[in-house]
N, CA and C atoms as a LAMMPS dump frame, in Angstrom:
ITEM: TIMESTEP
0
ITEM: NUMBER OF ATOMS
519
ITEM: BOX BOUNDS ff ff ff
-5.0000000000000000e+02 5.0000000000000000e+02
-5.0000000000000000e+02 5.0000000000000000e+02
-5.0000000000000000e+02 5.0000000000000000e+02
ITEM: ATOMS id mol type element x y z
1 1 1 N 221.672 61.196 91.764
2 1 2 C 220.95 60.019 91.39
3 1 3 C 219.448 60.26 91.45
4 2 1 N 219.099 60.979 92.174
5 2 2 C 217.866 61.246 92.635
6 2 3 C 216.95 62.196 91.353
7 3 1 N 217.924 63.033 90.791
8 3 2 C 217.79 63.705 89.833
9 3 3 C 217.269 63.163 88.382
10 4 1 N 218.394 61.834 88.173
11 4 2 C 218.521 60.813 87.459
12 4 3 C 216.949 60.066 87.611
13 5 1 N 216.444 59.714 88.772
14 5 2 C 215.618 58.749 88.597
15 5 3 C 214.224 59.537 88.197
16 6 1 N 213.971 60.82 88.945
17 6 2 C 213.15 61.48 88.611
18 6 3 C 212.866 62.076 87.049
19 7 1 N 213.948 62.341 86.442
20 7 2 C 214.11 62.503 84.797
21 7 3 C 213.753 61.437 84.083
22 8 1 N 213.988 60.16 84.859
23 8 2 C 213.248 58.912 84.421
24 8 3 C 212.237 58.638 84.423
25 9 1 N 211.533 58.898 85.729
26 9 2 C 210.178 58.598 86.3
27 9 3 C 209.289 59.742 85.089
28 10 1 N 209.876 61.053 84.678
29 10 2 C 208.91 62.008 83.856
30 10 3 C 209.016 61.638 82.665
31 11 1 N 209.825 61.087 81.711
32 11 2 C 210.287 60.517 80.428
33 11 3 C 209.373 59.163 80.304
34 12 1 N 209.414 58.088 81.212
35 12 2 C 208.567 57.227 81.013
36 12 3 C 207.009 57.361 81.083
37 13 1 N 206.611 58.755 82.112
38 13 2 C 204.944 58.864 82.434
39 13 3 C 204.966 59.523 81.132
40 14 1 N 205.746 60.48 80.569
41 14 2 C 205.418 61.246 79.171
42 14 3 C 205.297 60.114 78.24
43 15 1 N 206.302 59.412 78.021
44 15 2 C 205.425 58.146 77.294
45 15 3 C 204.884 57.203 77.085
46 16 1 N 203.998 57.323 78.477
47 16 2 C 202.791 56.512 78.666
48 16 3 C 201.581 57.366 78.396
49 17 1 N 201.885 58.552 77.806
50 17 2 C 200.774 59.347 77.614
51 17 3 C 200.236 60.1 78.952
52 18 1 N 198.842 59.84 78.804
53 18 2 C 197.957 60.71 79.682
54 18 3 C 198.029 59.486 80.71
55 19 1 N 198.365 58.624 80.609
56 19 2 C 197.777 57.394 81.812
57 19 3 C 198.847 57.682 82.894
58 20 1 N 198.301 57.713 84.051
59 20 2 C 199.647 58.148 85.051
60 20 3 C 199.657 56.789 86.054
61 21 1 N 200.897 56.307 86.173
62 21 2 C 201.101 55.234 87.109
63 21 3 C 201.972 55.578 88.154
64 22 1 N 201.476 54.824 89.164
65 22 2 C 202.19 55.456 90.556
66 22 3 C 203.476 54.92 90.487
67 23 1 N 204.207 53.985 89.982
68 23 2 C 205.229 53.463 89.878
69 23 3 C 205.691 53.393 88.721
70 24 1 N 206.402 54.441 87.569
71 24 2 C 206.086 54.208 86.731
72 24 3 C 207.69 53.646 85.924
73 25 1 N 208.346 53.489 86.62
74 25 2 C 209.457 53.178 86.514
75 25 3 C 209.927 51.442 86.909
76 26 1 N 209.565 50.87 87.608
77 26 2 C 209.308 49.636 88.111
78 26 3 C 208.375 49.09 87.342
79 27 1 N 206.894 49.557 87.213
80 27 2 C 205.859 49.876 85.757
81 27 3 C 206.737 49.288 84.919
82 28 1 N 207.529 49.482 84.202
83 28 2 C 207.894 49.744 83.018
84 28 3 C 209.128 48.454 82.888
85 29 1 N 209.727 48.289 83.974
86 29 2 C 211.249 46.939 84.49
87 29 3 C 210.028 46.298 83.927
88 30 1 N 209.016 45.922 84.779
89 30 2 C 208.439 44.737 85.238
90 30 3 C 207.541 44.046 83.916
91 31 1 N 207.2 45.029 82.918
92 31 2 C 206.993 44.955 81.471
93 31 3 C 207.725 44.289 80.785
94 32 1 N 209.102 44.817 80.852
95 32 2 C 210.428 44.491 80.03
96 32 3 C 210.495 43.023 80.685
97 33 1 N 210.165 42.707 81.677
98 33 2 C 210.781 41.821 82.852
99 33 3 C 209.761 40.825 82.484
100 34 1 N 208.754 40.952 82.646
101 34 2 C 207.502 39.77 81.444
102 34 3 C 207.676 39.287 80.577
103 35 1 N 208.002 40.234 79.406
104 35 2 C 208.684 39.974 77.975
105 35 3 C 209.304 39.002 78.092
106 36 1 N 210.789 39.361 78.356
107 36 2 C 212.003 38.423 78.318
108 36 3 C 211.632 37.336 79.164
109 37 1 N 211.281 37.427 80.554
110 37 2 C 211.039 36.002 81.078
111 37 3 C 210.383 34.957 80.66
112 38 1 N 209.459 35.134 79.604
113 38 2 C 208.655 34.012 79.07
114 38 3 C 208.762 33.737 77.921
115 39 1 N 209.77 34.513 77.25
116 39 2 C 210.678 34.305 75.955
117 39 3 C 211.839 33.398 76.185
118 40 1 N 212.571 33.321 77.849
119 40 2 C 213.875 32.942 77.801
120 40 3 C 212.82 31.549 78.523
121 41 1 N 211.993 31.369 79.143
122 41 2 C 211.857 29.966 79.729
123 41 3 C 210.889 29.173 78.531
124 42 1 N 210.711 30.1 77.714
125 42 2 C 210.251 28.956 76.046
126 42 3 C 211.083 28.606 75.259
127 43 1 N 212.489 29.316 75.314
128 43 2 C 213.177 29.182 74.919
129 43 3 C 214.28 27.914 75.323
130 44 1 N 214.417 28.223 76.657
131 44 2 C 214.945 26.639 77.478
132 44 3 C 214.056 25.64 77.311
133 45 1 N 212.897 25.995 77.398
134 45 2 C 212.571 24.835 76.842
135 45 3 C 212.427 24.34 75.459
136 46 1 N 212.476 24.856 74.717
137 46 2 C 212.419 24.661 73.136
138 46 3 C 213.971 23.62 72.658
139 47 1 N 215.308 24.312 73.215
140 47 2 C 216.006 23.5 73.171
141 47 3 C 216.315 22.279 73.359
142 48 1 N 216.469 21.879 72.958
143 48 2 C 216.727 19.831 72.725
144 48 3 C 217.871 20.073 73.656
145 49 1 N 217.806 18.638 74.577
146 49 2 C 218.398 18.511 76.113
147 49 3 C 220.282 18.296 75.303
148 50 1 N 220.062 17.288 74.632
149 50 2 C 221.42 16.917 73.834
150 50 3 C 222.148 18.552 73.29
151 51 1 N 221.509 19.846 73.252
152 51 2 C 222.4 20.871 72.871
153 51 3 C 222.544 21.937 74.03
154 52 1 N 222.355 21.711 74.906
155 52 2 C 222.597 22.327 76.321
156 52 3 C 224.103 23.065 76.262
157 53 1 N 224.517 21.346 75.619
158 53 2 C 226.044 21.61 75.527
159 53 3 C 227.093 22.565 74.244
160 54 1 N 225.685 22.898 73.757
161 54 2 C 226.287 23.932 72.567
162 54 3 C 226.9 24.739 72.43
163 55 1 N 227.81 25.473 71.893
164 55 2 C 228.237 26.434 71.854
165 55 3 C 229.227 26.865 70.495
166 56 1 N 228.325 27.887 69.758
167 56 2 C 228.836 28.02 68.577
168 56 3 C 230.259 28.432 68.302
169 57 1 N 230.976 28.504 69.193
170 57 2 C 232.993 28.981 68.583
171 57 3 C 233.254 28.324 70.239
172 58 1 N 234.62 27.832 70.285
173 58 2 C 235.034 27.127 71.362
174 58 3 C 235.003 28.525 72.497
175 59 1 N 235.045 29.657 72.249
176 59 2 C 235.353 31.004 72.877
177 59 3 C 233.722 31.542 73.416
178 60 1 N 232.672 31.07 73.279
179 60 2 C 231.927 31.392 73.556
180 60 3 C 230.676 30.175 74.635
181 61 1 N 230.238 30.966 75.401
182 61 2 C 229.387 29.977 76.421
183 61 3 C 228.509 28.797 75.974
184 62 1 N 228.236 27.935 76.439
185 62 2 C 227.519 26.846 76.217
186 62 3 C 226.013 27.176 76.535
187 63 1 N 225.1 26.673 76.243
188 63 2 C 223.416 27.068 76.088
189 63 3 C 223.019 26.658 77.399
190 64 1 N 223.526 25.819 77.934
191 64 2 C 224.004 25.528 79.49
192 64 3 C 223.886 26.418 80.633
193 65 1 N 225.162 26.899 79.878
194 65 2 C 225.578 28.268 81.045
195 65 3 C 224.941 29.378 81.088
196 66 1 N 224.531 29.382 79.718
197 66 2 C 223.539 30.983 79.525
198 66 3 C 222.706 30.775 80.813
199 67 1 N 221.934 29.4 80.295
200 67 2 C 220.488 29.594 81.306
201 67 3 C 220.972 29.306 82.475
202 68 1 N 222.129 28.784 82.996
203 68 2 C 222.704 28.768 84.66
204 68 3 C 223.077 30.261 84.893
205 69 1 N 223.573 30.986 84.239
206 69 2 C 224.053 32.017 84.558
207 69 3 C 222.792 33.392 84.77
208 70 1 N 221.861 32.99 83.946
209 70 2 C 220.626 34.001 84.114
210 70 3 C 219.858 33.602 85.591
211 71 1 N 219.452 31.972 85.861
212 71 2 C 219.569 32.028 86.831
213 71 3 C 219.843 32.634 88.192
214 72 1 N 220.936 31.97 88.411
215 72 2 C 222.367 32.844 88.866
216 72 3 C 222.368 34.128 89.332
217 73 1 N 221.595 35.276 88.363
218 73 2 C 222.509 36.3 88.301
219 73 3 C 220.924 36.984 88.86
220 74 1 N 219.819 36.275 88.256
221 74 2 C 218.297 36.774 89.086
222 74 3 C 218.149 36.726 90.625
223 75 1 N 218.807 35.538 90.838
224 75 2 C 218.7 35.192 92.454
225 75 3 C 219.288 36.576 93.074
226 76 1 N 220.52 36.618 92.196
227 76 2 C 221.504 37.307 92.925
228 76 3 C 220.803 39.17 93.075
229 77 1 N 220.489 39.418 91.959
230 77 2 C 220.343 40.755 91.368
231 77 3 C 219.031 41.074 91.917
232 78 1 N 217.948 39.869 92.164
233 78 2 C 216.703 40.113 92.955
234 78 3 C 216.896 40.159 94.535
235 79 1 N 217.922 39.907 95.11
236 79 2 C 217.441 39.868 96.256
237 79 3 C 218.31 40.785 96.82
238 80 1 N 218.861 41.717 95.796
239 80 2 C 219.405 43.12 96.025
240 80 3 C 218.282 43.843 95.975
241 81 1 N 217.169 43.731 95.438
242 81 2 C 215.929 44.593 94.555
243 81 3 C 215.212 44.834 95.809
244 82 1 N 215.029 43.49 96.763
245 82 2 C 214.603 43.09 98.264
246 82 3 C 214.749 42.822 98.822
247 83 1 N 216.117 43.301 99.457
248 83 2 C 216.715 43.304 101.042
249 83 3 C 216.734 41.861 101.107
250 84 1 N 216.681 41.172 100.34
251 84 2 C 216.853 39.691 101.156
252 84 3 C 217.941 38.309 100.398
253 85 1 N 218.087 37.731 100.729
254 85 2 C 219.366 36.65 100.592
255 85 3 C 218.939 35.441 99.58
256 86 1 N 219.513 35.722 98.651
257 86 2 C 219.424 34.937 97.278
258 86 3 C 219.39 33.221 98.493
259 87 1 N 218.159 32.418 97.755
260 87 2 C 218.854 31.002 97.869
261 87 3 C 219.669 30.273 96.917
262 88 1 N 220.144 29.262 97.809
263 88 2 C 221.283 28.691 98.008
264 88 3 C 221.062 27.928 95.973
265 89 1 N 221.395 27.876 95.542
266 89 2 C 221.252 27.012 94.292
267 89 3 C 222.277 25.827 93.998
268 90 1 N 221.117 24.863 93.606
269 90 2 C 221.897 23.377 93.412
270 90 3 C 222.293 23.029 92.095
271 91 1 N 222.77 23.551 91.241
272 91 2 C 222.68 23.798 89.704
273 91 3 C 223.927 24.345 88.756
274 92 1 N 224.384 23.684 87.75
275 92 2 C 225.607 24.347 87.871
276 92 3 C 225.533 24.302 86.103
277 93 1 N 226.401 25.308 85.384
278 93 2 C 226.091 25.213 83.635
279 93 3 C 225.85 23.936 82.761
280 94 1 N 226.654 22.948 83.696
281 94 2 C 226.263 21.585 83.544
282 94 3 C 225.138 20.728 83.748
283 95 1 N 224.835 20.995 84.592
284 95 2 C 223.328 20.513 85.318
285 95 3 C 222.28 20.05 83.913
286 96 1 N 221.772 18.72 84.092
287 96 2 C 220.624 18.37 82.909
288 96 3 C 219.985 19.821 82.483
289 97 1 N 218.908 19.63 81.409
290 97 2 C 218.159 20.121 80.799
291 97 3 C 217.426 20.844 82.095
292 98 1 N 216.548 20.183 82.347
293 98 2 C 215.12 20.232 83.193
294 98 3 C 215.842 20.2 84.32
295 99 1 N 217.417 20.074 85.239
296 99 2 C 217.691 20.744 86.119
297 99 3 C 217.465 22.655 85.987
298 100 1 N 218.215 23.136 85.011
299 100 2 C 218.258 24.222 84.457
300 100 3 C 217.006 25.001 84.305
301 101 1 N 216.105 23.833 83.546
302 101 2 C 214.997 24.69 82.963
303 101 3 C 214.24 25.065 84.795
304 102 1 N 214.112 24.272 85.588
305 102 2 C 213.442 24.756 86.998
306 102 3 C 214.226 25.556 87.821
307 103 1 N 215.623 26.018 87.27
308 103 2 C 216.327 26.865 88.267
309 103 3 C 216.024 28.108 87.281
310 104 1 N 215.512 28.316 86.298
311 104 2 C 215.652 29.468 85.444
312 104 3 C 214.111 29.732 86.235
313 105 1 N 213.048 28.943 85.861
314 105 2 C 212.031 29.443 86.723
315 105 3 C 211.593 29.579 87.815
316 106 1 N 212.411 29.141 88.703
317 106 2 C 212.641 29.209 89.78
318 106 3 C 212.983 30.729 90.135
319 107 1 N 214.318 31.06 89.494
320 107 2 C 214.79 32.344 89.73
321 107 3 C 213.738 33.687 89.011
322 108 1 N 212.675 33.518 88.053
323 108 2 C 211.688 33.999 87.321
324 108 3 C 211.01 34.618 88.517
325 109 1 N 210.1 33.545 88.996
326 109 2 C 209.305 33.234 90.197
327 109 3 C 210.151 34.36 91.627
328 110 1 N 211.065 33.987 91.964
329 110 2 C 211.628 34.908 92.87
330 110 3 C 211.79 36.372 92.665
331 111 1 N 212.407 36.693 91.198
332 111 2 C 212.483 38.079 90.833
333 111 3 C 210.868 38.605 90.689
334 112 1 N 210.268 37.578 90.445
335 112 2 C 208.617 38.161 90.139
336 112 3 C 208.217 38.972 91.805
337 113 1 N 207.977 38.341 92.655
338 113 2 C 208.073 38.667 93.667
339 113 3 C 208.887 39.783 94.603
340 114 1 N 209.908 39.539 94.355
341 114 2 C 210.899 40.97 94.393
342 114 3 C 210.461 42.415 93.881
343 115 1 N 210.058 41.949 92.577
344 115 2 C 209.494 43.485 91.723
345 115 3 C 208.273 43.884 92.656
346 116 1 N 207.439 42.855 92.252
347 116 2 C 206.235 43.57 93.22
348 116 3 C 206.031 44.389 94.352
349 117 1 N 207.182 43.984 95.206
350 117 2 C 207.572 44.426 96.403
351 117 3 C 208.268 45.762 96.276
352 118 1 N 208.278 45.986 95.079
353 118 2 C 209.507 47.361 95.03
354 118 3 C 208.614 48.358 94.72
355 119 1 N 209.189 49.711 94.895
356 119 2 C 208.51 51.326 94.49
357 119 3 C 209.588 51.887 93.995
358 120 1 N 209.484 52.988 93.072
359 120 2 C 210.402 53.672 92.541
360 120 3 C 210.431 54.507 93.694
361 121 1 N 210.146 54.507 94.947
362 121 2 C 210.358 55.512 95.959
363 121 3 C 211.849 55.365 96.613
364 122 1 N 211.927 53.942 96.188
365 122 2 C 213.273 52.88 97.184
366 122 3 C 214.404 52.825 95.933
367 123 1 N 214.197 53.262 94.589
368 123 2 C 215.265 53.4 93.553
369 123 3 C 216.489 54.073 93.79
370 124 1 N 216.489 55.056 94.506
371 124 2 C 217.679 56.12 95.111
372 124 3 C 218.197 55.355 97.009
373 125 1 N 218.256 54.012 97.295
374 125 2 C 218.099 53.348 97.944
375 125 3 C 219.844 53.07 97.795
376 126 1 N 220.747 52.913 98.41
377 126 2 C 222.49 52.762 98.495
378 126 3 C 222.516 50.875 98.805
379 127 1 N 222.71 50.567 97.65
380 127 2 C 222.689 48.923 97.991
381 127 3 C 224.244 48.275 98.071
382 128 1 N 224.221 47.041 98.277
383 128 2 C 225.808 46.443 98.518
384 128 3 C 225.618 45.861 97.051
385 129 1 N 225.875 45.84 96.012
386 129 2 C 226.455 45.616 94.239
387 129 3 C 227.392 44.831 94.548
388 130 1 N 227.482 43.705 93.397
389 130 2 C 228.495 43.13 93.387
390 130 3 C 230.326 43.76 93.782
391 131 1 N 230.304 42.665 94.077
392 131 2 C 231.935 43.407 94.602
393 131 3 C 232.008 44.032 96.083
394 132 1 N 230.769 44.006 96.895
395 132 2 C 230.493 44.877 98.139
396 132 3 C 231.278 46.358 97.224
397 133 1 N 230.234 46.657 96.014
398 133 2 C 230.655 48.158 96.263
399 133 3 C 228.984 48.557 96.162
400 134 1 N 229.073 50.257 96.661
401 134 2 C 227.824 50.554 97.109
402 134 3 C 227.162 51.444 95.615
403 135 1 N 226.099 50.693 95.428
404 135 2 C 225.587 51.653 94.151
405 135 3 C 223.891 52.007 94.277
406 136 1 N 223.163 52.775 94.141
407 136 2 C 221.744 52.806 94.198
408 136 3 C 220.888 51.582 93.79
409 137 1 N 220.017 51.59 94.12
410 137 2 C 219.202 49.908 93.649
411 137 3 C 218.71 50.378 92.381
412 138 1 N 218.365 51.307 92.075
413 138 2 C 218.129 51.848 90.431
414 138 3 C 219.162 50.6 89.798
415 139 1 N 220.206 50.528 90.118
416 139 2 C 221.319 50.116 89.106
417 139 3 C 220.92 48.461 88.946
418 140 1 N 220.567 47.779 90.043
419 140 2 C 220.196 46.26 89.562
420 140 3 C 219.038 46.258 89.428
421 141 1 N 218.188 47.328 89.178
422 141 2 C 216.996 47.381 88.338
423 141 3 C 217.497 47.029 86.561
424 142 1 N 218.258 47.97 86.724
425 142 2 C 218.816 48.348 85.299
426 142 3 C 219.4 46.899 84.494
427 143 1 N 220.145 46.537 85.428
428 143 2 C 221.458 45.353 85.655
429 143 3 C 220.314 44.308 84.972
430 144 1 N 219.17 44.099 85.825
431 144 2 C 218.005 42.616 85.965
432 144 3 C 217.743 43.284 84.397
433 145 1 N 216.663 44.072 83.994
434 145 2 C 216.336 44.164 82.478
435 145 3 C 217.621 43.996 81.397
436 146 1 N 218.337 44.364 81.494
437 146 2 C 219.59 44.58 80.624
438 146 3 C 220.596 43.07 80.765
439 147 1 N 220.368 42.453 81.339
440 147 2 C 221.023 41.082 81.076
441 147 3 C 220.055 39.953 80.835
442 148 1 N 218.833 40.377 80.789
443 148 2 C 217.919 39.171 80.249
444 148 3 C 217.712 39.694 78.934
445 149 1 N 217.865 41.164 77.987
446 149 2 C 217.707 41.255 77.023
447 149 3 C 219.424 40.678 76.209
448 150 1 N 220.054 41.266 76.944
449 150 2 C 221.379 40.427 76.469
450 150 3 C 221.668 39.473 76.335
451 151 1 N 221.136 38.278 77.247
452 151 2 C 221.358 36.794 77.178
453 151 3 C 220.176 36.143 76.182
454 152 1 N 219.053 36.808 76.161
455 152 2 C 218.064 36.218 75.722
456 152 3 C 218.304 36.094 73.827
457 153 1 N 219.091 37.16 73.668
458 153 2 C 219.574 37.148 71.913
459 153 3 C 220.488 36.242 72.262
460 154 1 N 221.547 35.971 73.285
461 154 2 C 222.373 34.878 73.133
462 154 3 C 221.561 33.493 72.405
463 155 1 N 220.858 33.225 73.506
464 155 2 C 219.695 32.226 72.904
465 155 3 C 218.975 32.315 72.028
466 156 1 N 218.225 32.997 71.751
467 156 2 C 217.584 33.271 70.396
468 156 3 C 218.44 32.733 68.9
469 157 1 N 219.945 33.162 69.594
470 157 2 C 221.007 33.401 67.938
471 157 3 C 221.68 31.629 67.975
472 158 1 N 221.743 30.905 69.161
473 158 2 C 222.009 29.678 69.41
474 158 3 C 220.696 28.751 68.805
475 159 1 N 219.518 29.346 68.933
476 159 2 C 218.405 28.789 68.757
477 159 3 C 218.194 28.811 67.02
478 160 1 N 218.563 29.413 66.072
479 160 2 C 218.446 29.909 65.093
480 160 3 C 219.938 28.874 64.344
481 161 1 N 221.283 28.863 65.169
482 161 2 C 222.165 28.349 64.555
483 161 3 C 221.566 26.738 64.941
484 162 1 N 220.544 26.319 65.605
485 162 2 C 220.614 24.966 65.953
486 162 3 C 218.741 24.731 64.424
487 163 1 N 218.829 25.769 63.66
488 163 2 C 217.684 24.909 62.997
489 163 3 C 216.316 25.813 63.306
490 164 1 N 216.431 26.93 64.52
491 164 2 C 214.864 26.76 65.199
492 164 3 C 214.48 28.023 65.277
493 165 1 N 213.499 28.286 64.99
494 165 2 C 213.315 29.705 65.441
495 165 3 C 212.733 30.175 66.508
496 166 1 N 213.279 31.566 67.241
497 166 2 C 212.861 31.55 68.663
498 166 3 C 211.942 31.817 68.906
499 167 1 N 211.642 32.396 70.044
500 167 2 C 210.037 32.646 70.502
501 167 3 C 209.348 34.045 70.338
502 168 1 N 210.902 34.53 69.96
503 168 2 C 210.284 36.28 69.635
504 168 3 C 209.922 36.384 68.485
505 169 1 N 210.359 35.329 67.366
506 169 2 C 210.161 35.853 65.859
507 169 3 C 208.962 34.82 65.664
508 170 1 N 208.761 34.037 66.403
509 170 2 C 207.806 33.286 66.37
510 170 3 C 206.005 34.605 65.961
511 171 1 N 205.282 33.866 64.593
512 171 2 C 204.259 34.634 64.326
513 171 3 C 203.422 34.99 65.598
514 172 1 N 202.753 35.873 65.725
515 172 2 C 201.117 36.147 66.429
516 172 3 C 200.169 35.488 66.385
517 173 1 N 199.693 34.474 67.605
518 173 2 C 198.448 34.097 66.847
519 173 3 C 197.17 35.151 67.377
């Protein structure tokens, strides 16, 4: 693993060019981790409270659950990142609009904090992963970027079937 993260850590400083960052791997989450977070909480909010309950094929999640479940899964996945104990959440896929929309930033706000606190020194770090099985903290590094880019097209493609366009295709000003 150690091998792994270091092949990482040289792949990402190589393409950052000549600029060398001491963290350049966390650097780089916490980028990805900007992006999506202020794409997915414009996005909760962009949605009209009445389609929370959306969900385009009976087989697929409600716009609800997305943002309970990203939630959810930050608390959870951040406080693997930092040794410390997700709080307790009052919020459930159901939960109003603006319940949702403050548990999504809520959980934003916490993972923000988490990152900061981290070094790619602590990436090769043996954490308890879902399931109490033991995997390096590299992995809910990985886990946190890779399910906000996944959920966030959920929304985006819900946002698009409801009329609207999202916040990523949204022009430059």
């Amino acid at each position: 693993m150690r091998v792994w993260i270091a092949g990482m850590m040289l792949a990402v400083g190589q393409a950052m060019g000549a600029q060398q960052v001491a963290n350049p791997v966390v650097t780089s989450a916490k980028e990805i981790y900007a992006r999506q977070s202020a794409w997915m909480l414009t996005a909760a909010e962009q949605m009209p409270a009445d389609r929370y309950g959306y969900k385009p094929t009976a087989d697929q999640w409600t716009y609800g659950k997305i943002v309970a479940h990203v939630a959810q899964a930050n608390y959870h996945v951040c406080a693997m990142l930092n040794d410390t104990t997700a709080p307790a959440g009052t919020f459930s896929d159901t939960s109003s609009k603006e319940v949702l929309a403050a548990a999504l930033k809520g959980s934003f706000d916490f993972c923000g904090k988490a990152l900061d606190g981290l070094e790619d020194s602590r990436l090769g770090d043996t954490i308890t992963y879902f399931g109490g099985v033991k995997k390096p903290r590299a992995r809910a590094l990985v886990e946190l970027t890779d399910d906000l880019e996944d959920h966030y097209s959920q929304m985006a493609s819900y946002l698009r079937l409801n009329g609207m366009l999202p916040p990523s295709a949204k022009p430059k000003k």
